[in-house]
C-alpha positions in Angstrom: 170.9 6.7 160.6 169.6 10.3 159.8 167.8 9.9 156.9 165.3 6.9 158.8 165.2 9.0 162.2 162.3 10.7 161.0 160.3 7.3 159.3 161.4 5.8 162.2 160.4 7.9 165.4 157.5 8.1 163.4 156.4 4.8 163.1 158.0 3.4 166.1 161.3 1.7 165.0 164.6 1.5 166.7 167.4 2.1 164.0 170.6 0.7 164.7 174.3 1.2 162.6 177.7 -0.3 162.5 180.6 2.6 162.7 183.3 0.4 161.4 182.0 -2.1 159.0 183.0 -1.3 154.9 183.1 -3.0 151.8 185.3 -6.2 151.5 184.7 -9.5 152.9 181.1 -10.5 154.8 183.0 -11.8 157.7 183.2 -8.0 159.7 180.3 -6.8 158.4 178.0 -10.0 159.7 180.2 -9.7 162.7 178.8 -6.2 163.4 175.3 -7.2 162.3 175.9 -9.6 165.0 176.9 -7.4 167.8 174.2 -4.8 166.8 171.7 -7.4 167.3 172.9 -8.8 170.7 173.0 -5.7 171.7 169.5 -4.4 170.7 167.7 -7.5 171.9 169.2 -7.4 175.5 168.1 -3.7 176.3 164.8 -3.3 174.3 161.5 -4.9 173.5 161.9 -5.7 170.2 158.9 -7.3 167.7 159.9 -10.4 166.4 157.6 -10.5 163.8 159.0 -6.5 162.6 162.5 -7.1 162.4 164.1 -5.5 159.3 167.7 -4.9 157.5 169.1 -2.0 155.5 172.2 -1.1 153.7 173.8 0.6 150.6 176.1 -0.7 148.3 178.1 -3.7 149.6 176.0 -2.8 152.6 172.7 -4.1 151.1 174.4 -6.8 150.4 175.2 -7.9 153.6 171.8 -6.9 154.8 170.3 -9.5 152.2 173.1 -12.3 153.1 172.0 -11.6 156.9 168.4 -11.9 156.2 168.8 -14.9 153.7 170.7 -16.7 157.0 167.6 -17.6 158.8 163.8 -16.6 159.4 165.3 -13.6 161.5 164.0 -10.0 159.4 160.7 -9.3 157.5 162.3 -7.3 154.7 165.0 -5.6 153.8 165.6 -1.9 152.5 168.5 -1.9 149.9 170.0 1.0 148.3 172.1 0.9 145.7 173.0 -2.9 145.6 170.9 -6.2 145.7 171.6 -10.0 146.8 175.2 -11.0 147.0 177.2 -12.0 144.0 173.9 -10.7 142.1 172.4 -13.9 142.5 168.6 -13.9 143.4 168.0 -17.0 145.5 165.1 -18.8 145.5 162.5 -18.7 147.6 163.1 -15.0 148.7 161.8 -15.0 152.6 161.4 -11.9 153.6 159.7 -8.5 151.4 162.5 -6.4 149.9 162.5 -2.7 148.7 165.5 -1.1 146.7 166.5 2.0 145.8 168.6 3.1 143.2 170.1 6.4 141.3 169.6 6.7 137.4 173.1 6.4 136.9 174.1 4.4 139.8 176.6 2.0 137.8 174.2 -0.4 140.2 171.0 0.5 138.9 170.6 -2.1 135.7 171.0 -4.8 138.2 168.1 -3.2 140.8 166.0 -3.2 137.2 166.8 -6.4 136.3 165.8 -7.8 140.5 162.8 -5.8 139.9 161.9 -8.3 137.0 163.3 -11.5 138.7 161.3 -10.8 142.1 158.1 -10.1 140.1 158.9 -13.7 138.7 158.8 -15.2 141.6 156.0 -13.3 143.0 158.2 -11.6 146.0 156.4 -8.8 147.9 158.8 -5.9 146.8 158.8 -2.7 145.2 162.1 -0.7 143.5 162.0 3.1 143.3 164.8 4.9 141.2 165.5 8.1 141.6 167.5 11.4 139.5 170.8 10.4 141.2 174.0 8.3 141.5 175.5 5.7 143.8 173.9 6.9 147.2 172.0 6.1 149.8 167.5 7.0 149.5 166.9 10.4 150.5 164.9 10.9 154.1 161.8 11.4 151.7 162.8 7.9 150.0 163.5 6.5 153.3 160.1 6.9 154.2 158.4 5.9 152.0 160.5 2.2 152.1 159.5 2.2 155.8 155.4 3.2 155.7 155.8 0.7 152.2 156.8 -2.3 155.3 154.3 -0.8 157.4 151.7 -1.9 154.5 153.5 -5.6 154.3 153.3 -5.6 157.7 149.7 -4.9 157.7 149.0 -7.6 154.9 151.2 -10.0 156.4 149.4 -10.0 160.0 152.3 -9.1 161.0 151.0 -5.9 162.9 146.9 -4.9 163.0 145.9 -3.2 160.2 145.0 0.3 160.9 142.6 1.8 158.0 143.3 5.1 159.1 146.9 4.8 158.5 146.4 2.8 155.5 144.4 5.6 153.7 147.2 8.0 154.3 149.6 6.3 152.9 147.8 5.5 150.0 146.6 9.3 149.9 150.6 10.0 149.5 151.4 7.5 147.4 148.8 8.6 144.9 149.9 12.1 145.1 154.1 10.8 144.2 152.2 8.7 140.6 150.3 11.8 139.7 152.7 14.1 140.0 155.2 12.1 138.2 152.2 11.8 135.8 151.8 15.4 135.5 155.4 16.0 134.6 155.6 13.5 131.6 157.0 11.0 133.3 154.5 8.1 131.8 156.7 5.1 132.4 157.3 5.6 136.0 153.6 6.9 136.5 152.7 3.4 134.7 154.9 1.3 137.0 153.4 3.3 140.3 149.4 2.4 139.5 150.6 -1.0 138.6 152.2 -0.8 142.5 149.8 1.0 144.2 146.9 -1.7 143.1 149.3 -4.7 144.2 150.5 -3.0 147.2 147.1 -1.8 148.5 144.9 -5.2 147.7 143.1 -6.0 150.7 143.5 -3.0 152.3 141.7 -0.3 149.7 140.4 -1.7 146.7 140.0 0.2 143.8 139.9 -1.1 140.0 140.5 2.4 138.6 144.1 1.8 139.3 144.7 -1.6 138.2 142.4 0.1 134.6 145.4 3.1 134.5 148.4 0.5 134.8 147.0 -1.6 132.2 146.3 1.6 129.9 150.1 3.2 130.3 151.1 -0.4 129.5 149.5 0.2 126.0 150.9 3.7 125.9 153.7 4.8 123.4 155.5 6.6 125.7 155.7 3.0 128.1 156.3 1.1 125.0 159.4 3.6 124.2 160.8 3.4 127.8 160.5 -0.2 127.8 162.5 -0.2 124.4 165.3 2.4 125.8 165.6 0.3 129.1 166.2 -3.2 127.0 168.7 -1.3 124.7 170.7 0.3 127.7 171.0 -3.0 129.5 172.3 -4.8 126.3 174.6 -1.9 125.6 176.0 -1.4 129.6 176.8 -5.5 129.2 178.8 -4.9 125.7 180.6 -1.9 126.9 181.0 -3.1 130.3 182.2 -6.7 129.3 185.0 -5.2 127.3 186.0 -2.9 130.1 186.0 -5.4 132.9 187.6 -7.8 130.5 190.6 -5.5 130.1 190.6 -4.9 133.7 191.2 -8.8 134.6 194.0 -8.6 132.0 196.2 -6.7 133.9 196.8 -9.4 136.2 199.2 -10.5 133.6 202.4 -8.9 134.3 203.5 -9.7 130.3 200.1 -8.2 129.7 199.9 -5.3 131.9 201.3 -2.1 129.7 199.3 -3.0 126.8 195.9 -3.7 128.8 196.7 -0.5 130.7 197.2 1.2 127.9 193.9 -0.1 125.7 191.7 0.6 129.4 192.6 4.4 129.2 191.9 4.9 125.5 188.7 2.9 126.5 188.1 5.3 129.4 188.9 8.9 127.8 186.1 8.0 124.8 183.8 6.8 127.8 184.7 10.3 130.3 183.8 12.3 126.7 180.1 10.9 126.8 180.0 10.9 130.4 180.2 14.4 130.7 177.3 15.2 127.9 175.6 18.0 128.9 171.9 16.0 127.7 171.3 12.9 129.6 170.7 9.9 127.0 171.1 6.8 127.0 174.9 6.5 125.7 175.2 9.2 128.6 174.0 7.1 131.2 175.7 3.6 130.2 179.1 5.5 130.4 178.6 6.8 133.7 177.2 3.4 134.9 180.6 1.3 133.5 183.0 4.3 134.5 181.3 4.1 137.7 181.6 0.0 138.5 184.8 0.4 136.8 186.4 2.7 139.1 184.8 1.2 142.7 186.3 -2.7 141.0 189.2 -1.4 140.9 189.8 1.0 143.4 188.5 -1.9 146.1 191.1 -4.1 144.6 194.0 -1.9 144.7 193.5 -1.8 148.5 193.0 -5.5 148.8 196.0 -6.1 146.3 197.9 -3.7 148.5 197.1 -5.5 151.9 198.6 -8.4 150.0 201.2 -6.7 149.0 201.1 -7.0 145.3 202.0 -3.6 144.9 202.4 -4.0 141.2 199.1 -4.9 140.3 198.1 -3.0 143.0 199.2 0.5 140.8 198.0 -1.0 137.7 194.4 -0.7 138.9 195.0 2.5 140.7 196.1 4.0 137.2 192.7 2.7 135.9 190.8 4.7 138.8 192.6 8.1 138.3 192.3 7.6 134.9 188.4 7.7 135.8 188.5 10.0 138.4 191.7 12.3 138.1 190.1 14.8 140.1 189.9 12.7 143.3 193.5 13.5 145.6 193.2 10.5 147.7 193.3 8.0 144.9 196.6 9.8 143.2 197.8 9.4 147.2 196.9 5.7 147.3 198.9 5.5 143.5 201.8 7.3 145.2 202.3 5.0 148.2 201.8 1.4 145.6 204.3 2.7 143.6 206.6 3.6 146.7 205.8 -0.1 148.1 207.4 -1.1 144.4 210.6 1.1 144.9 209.7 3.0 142.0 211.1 6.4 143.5 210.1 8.6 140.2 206.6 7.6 139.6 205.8 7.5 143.5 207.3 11.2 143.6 205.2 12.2 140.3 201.6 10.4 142.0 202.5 12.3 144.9 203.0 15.6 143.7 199.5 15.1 141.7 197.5 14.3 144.9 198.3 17.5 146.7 197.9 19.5 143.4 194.5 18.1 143.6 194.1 19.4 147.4 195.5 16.2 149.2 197.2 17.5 152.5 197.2 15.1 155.7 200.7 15.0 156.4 199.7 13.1 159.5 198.9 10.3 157.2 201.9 10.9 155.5 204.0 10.5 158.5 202.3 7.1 159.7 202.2 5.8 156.5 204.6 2.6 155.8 204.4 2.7 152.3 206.9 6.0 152.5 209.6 4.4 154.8 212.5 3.9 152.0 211.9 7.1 150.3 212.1 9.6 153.7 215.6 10.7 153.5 214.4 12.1 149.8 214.5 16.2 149.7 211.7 16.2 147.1 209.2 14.4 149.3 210.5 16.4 152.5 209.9 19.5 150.5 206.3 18.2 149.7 205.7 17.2 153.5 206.6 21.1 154.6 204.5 21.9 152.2 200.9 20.1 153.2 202.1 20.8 156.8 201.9 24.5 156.7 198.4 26.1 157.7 195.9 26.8 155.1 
């Protein structure tokens, strides 16, 4: 909501989010969508023809399922996730703009919808940006909305106003240059290549459809295009084995060996994650870590509202295995392992969250998972412990 108030008191949009709705099934989420909309349409004047979605992560997916449900939204604004189940669908009716960090485990899949709307001629554009797995920044949030104020404008869908139009190309002509200026060819290449697309009918000017076709032809493009191809084909190898492994442990005969082959797997990955020099080994281990650890992490609390606790500890090994830092996820491996009856490991995942700085002992005391080990004096004395003031 914050990073479009500005674009959007701006430009004259109303922005409207869901407090409650997360990552899991579509149901809630469209639900809210739902109520947000009812809502908004009873106590404003809303455009019909400017009505757009926007989400990150498993959020833009729901924003794309919602606007691929009827002829209800223009465009959508996702970040940091495309269509559902990664499947473009065909026709695309509405104009979509992503968003996506460098090593957002989600970015090869933003690159590869980049290619597959351009395909099928989809009004869209996709900005990456030096990042991870987050939502655009303010300055990225406006520029997604003035870039639907432009497919508005082309679209009839609100008058064109030259004045406006100038500006924006003004500032989008200043982003290509200076990435220009700073060496970064193959991003400067795919802006003119925009910016003549974006802009037809509104300010023409060959000189930047004669740039994009000259960076095309440029050795630095030709290199980035090569990198690109050779990071996607490596993120699927690595990956593929990695999420292989992970579906694995579903077999209880399986488990301890998969489990065992998935944190060899992960320590050589964590090693080239943590390069000091980005590359392009650098970046694929982030992005698989990355996937890797959201996969399973989201599974371990579905498994857990199943209550295959089991499995459930399996993948939470594979996430603090990944992220050993993280308190809440050693918590989450405590209580699975409690909900298995498995007093010592429970204890041991326990005592590793609040070394790591977990300490709501209010969660503690209301959570279920902890109900057959209470009476113990080593998780009393850990209790006293996160209960005294910092």
């Amino acid at each position: 909501m914050e990073r479009f108030q500005e674009a959007a008191e701006k430009h004259g949009y109303l922005v409207a989010g869901s407090n409650n709705s997360r990552n899991g099934p579509f149901e809630p989420s469209l639900a809210a969508m739902d109520a947000m909309w009812r809502d908004t349409h009873s106590r404003f004047r809303i455009d019909a023809r400017r009505r757009y979605a926007a989400g990150f992560s498993g959020g833009a997916r729901v924003a794309c399922r919602f606007a691929q449900a009827g002829n209800l939204v223009a465009g959508v604004i996702a970040c940091g996730g495309g269509f559902p189940g990664g499947m473009t669908p065909k026709p695309v009716p509405f104009v979509f703009f992503g968003t996506a960090g460098t090593e957002d485990f989600n970015y090869p899949e933003l690159r590869q919808l980049d290619r597959e709307l351009d395909s099928l001629a989809v009004p869209h554009r996709v900005v990456t940006f030096d990042g991870g797995h987050d939502w655009a920044s303010r300055a990225l949030a406006t520029q997604a909305i003035e870039w639907m104020e432009i497919q508005a404008m082309k679209a009839g869908r609100r008058p064109v106003d030259q004045a406006l139009a100038e500006a924006l190309f003004a500032s989008n002509l200043a982003r290509i240059q200076a990435l220009e200026s700073s060496g970064r060819l193959a991003e400067a290449f795919f802006g003119y290549v925009a910016l003549a697309a974006e802009f037809k009918g509104l300010k023409e000017d060959s000189e930047f459809e004669r740039k994009g076709a000259q960076r095309e032809k440029s050795k630095a493009v030709k290199k980035s295009f090569k990198e690109e191809k050779e990071q996607e084909s490596l993120h699927q190898q690595v990956g593929g084995e990695l999420f292989g492994l992970s579906r694995e442990l579903e077999n209880p005969e399986q488990r301890q060996a998969s489990l065992a082959s998935l944190r060899r797997a992960v320590g050589g990955l964590r090693k080239k994650a943590e390069g000091k020099e980005d590359s392009g080994s650098r970046r694929v281990a982030r992005w698989v870590l990355e996937g890797l650890f959201v996969q399973a992490y989201e599974e371990s609390r579905d498994l857990r509202e199943r209550k295959n606790y089991p499995l459930a500890a399996a993948k939470l090994e594979v996430s603090v295995a990944i992220h050993p830092e993280r308190p809440l996820v050693h918590y989450c491996l405590a209580g699975a392992y409690a909900s298995t009856g498995n007093k010592k490991k429970a204890l041991a995942a326990l005592q590793k969250a609040v070394e790591t700085g977990f300490r709501d002992a209010v969660r503690m005391n209301r959570d279920p998972s902890w109900e057959g080990l209470r009476r113990e004096a080593a998780l009393q004395q850990i209790l006293e412990e996160i209960s005294r003031p910092q």
